[in-house]
N, C-alpha and C positions, 0 to 999 in steps of 0.2 A: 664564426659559428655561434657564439656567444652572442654576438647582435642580435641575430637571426631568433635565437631563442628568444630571447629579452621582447624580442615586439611583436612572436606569435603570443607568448607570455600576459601581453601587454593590454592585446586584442582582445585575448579571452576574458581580462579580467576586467577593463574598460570599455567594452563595447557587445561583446557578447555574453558575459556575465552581466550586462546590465540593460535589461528589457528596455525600458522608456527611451534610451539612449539607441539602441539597436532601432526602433520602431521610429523611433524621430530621423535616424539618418534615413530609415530607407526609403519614410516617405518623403524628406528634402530630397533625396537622391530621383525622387521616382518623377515628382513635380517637376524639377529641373528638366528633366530627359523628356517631358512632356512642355517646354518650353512654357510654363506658365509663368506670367508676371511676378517680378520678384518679393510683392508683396504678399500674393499670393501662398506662393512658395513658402516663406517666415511664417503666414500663419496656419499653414495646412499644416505645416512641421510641430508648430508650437501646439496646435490642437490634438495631433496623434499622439504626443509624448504626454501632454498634461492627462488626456484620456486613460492614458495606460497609470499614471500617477497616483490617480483617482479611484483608477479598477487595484492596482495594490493597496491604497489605505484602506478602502474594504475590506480585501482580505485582510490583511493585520487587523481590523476591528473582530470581522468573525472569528478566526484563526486563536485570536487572544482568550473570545470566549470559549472555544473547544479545548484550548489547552488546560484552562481552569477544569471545562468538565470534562477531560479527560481526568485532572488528577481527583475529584471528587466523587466518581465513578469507579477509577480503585479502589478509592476507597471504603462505597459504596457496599463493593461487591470482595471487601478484604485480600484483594490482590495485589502482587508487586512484582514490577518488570522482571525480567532474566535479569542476569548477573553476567559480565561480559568480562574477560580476562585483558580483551584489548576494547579502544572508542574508534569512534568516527574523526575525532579530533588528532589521536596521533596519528592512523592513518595518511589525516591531509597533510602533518604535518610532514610525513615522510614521502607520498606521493602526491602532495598540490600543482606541486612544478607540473607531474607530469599529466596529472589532467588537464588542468590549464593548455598544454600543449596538442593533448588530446583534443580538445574543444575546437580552437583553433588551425589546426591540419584538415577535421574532419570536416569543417565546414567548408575552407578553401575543396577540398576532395568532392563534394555533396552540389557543390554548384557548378563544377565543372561536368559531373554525371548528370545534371539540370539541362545543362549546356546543352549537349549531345546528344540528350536522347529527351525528344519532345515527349512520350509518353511520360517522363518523370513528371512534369506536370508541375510538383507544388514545391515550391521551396522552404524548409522548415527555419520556424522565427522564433521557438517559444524556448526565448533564452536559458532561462532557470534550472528545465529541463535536458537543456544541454550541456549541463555542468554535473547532475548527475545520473543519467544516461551514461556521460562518459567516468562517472567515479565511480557506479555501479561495475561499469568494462573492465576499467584497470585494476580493481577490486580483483573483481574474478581470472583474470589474465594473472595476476600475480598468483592466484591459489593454484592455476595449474600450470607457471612456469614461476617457479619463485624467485629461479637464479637471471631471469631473463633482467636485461639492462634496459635503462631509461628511452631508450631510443627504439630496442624494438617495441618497450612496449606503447610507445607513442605509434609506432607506424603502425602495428598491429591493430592498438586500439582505434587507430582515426580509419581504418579501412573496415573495419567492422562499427562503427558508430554512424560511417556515412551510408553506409548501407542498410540502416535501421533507419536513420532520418529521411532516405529517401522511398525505402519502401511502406512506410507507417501510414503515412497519409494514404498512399493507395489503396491499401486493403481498408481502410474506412471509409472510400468514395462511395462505394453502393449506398452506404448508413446513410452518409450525409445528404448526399443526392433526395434521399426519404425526408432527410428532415428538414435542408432548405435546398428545394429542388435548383434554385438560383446560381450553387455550382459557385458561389463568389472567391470561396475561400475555403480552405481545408484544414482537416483536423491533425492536431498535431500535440497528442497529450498519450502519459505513459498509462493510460485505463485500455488502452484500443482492445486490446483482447478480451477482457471484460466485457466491453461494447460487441467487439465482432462476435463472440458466444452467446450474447443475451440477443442478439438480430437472428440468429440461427435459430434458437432455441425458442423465444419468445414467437414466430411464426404463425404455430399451430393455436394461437391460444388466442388470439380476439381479430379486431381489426383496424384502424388508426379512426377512420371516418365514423366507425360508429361508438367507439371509446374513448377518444381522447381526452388525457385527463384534463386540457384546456378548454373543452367542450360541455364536462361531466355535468349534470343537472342533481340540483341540492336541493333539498327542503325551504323553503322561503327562509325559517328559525336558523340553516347553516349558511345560508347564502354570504353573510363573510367571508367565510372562508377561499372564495375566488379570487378575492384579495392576496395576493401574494405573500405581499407585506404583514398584511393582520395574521395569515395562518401561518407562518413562517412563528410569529411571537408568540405566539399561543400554543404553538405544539412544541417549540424550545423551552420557553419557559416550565411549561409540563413537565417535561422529560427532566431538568434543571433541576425544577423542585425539588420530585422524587426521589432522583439524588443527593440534593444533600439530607432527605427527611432522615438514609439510611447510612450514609456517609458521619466519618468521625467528627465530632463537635471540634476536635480540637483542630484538623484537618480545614475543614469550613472557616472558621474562626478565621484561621492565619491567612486566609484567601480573600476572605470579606476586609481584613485590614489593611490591606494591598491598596484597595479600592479605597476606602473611608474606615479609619481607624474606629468610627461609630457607628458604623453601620452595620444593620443586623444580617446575618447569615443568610437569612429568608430575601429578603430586601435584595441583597446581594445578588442571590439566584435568579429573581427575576430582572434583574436589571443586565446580568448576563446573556439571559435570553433575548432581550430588548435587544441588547447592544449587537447579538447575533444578526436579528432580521434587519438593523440601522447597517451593517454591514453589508449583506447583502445587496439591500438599497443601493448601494453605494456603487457595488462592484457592479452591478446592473447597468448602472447609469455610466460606468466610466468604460465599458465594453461598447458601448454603443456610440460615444463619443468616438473611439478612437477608431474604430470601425469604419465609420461616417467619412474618417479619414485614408487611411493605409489603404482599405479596396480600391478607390479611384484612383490614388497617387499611385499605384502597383501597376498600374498600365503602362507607368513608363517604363519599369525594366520588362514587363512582359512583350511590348509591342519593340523597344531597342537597344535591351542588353541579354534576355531570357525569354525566347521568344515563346509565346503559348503559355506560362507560367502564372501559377495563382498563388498569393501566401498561405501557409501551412500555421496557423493560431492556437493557443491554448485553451484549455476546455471552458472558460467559462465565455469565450465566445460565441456558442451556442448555446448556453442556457437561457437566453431571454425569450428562445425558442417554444420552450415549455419549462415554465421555473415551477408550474405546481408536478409536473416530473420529475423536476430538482430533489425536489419537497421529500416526494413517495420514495426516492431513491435512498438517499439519504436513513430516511426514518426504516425503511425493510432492511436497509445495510445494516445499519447500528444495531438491530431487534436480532438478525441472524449474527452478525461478531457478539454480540455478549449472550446469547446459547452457546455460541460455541466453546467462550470462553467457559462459562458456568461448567459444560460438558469434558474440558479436558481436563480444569482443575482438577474434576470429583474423579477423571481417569486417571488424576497424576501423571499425565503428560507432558503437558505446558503450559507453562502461564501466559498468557494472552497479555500484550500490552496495547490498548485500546485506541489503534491511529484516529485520531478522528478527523482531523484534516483530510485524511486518504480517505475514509468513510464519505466523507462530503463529496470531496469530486469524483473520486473515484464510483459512486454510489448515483452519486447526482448524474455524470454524464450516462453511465451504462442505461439508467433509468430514460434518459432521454431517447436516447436511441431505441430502446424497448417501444415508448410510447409511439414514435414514428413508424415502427412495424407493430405493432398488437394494442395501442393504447395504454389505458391504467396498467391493464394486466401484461403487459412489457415493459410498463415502470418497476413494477413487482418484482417479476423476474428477474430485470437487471440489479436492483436492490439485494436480489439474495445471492445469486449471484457472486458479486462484488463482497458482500460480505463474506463469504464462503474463502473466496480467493485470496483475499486477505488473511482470515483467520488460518488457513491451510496453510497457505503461500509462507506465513513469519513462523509459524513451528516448523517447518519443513527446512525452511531455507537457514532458521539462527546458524546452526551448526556450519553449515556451509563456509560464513564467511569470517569463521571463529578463526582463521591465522589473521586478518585483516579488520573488519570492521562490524561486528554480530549487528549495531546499531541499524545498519543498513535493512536487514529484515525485518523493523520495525516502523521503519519509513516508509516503507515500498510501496509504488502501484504494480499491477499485473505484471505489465508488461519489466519491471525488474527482476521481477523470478522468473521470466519466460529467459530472459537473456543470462540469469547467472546458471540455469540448470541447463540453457544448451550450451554456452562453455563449458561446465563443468562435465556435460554428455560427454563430449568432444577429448576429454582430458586422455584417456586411455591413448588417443589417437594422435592428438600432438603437444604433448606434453614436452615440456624440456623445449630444445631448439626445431621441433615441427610447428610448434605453435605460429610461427607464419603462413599454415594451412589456413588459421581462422581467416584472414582478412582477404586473403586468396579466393577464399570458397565464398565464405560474403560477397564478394565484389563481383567473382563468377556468377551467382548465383543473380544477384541483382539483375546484370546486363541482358541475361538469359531474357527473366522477367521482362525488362523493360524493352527487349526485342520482338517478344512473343506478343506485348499489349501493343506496339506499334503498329507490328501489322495485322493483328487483330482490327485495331480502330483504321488500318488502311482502307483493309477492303469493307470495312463498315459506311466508311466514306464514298467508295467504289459503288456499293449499292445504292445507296439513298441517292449519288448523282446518276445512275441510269434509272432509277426509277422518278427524278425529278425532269428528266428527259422527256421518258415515256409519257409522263404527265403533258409535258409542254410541246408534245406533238400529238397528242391525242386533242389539246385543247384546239392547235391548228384545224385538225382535219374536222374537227364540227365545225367551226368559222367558215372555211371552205364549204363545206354541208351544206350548212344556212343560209351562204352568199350564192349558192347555185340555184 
């Protein structure tokens, strides 16, 4: 048993904790199964992994700057995180085993539901996310079974983790279909709900063909701005500035010396900002590289190990889609998260700790999705949105995860508070040793799903071939017509 543990353990932490490595096997795996030359092969592998290598030093480029202007923006705005009795750090230290374990069950579980039922469609790849997806799970799983043991809560969790990874992408195909009708590949990021509210909602309010923010017409004097890259440094820098004009000198100081022990505060900011849109840059180009590779090499487990199957990608795979979307998201998130903050302090409610990393994606992809159904004005939406749910989502939820990990409410995308407040719904109901209802009902509920889209898209197939019929015997009897 102990093996056994050791090399799902092993799994999680060597191959599906670690993106470039997961994305490299699967396109050597997929090339192979596609009998392509072995040279081939080496380099279509070597090009997915280095693309994805490329698309994370990006993030670490930007990511670095939002962290600085996260903490410069407290300071900005004289605020300071919650105060948390427990971390994220002991938490893992006391349940790492079992997510780990968690990750690795749920994905062996997620591809055999792949397997089985062709409407499953996509298979989810975006590793990082899968690590906590499932610490967000066992999180929650231990607040409404505390005395529960290692093992159920591994089985527990991998039956309710594979049943979010397999249904996630689905309910985001409508979005995606909108925004690359091409169908290549699907979404596979914890904003979805975000997304799937900001497509509903955003609807009523414009139209893609005549809004898009990729389309949008500027005054000859802003015409830079279509430039990704240039408005991206110019609106970071800005906002950069401002903060530290009102942020503490001493605060700024210690930040700027990180960098260049000479370097001035000012100087500083904007070179943060810089380094934001060189980041960017970056992850743009390394999405697109690795892209380039993993959708074709995916034929080989789609066409002879998972048949009909499309990979399931993380969010900044569709940003190059519409990155001046990215933009608006991003900039409407951040503008509604610090009202809201300004609004709970003066309530003495909560203090708002300003994700900005989740601002960005979370902010940028909803926005994306927006602009695919409504344009600008669905970037917007998603933008507030996203802000909204955040701000809501981490006062609502700190509490929640105060026997466990409060940290976790500060990280969150959406779709973390959708999963820790339907466990926690759930609690009354199978708390203690019931709690094998959740993964039951999950899995139930899944199959339901993926029974009812099967034959949904049966007889959808059923149609279009008697009316491709119709068509090809209507065409007959004019030939005949004509030939008479």
């Amino acid at each position: 048993m102990d093996i056994v543990k050791d090399v799902l353990t092993f799994l999680a932490d060597n191959v599906f904790g670690q993106v470039p490595i997961l994305i490299g096997l699967i396109t050597l795996i997929g090339l192979l199964l596609q009998r392509k030359r072995l040279e081939d092969v080496l380099a279509g592998a070597l090009r997915a992994t280095i693309g994805v290598v490329i698309l994370f030093i990006g993030v670490e480029v930007f990511t670095g700057g939002l962290t600085s202007f996260q903490t410069v923006l407290a300071s900005a705005m004289g605020t300071e995180p919650p105060k948390a009795d427990h971390t994220l750090a002991e938490f893992l230290s006391r349940q790492g085993g079992t997510v780990a374990l968690v990750i690795t069950v749920a994905f062996l579980v997620h591809v055999v539901i792949v397997r089985l039922f062709p409407a499953a469609r996509y298979l989810y790849l975006t590793g990082h996310l899968m690590f906590w997806i499932s610490t967000v799970t066992v999180a929650a799983l231990v607040t409404i079974a505390p005395d529960a043991d290692q093992l159920t809560l591994v089985l527990c969790g991998a039956g309710f983790v594979a049943a979010y990874w397999t249904l996630q992408p689905l309910w985001m195909r409508p979005l995606m279909r909108r925004a690359m009708p091409d169908d290549r590949f699907g979404f596979a990021h914890t904003s979805s709900l975000a997304a799937l509210v900001t497509g509903y909602v955003a609807r009523p309010f414009g139209d893609r063909e005549r809004h898009d923010t990729e389309k949008l017409k500027l005054p000859r004097q802003l015409s830079f701005f279509k430039d990704i890259n240039v408005s991206t440094a110019l609106i970071i820098s800005v906002i950069m500035l401002a903060a530290v004009a009102f942020a503490d000198d001493a605060v700024v100081t210690k930040l700027a010396a990180e960098m260049d022990e000479k370097l001035s505060p000012w100087v500083w900011g904007l070179l943060v900002g810089l380094r934001f849109a060189g980041g960017i840059a970056i992850l743009l180009f390394g999405v697109r590289m690795f892209l380039a590779e993993i959708v074709p090499a995916f034929k080989g487990f789609s066409d002879r190990v998972i048949p009909g199957t499309r990979p399931a990608l993380d969010a900044p795979t569709v940003f190059p889609v519409a990155p001046t979307a990215v933009m608006i998201g991003f900039v409407s998130a951040l503008a509604v998260f610090l009202a809201c903050l300004a609004g709970f302090a003066a309530a003495g409610w909560f203090t708002l700790a300003p994700p900005m990393i989740m601002l960005f994606f979370v902010g940028g992809a909803a926005a994306l999705f927006g602009n695919a159904v409504a344009g600008w004005r669905g970037a917007v939406i998603g933008g507030v949105i996203s802000g909204l749910t955040l701000a809501v989502g981490q006062a609502v939820t700190w509490d929640l995860f105060d026997r466990t990990a409060p940290e976790l409410a500060t990280l969150a995308d959406p779709d973390w508070y959708a999963i820790a407040w339907l466990l926690k719904a759930a609690d009354p109901l199978v708390g203690g040793a019931a709690v094998w209802a959740v993964p039951v009902v999950a899995l139930a509920a899944t199959v339901v799903t993926l029974v009812v889209l099967g034959r949904r898209e049966s007889r959808r197939e059923a149609v279009a071939g008697d009316a491709a019929g119709k068509d090809a015997g209507s065409g007959k009897d004019a030939e005949a017509v004509s030939g008479a």
